[in-house]
C-alpha positions as CSV (number, residue, x, y, z in Angstrom):
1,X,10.4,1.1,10.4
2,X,11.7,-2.1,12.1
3,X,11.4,-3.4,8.0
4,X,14.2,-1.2,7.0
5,X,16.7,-1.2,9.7
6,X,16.5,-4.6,10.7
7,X,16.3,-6.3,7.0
8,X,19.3,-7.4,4.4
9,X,17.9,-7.9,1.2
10,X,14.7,-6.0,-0.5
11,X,13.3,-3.0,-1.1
12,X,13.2,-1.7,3.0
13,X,17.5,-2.6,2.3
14,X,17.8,-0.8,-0.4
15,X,16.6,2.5,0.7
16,X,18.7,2.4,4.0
17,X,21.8,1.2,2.0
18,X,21.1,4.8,-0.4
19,X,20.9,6.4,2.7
20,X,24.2,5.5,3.6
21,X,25.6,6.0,0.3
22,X,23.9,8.5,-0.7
23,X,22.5,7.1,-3.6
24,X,19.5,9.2,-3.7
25,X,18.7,7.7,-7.3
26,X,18.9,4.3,-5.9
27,X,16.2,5.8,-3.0
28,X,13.9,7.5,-4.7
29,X,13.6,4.3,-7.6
30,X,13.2,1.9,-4.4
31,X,10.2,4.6,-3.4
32,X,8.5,4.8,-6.7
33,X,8.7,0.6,-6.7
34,X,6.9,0.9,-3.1
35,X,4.8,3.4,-4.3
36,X,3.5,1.8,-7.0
37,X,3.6,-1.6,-5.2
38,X,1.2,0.0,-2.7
39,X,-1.0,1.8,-5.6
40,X,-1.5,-1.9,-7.0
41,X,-2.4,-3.6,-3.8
42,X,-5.2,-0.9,-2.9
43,X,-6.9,-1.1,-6.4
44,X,-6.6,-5.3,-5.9
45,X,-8.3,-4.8,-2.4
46,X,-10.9,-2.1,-3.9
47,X,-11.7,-4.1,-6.7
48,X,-12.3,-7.6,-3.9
49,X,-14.4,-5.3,-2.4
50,X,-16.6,-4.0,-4.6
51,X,-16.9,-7.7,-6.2
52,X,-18.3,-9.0,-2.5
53,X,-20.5,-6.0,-1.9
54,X,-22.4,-6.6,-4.7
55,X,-23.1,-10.3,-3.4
56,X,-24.2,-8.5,0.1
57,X,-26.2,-5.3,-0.6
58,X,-26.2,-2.2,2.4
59,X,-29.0,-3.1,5.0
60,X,-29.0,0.9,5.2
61,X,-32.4,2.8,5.3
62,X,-33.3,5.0,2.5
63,X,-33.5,8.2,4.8
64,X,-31.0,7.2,7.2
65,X,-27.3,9.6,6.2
66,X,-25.1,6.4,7.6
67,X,-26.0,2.8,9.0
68,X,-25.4,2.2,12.9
């Protein structure tokens, strides 16, 4: 929260100065940019993920339901 009160330029700004003004266009387009922002990052972690677990197969047991 910190990001958006305490910031003056970027997208954390530009949703607290719709706020204000309410600019709820100017809001909601700074929360689809964050959204999707966020949306790209997780696939780019998922797919650094599944590229290194391949390199390190599960040590898990065949009849075991999770790995301790």
């Amino acid at each position: 929260m910190g990001e958006f009160i305490g910031a003056n330029r970027g997208l954390g700004y530009l949703v607290v100065q719709g706020d204000v003004s309410f600019d709820t266009t100017l809001v909601f387009a700074a929360l689809a940019v964050l959204t999707l922002l966020g949306l790209a990052l997780f696939g780019l972690v998922s797919l650094i993920q599944k590229t290194v677990m391949r390199k390190y197969p599960s040590q898990q047991t065949a009849g075991a339901p999770f790995a301790l």
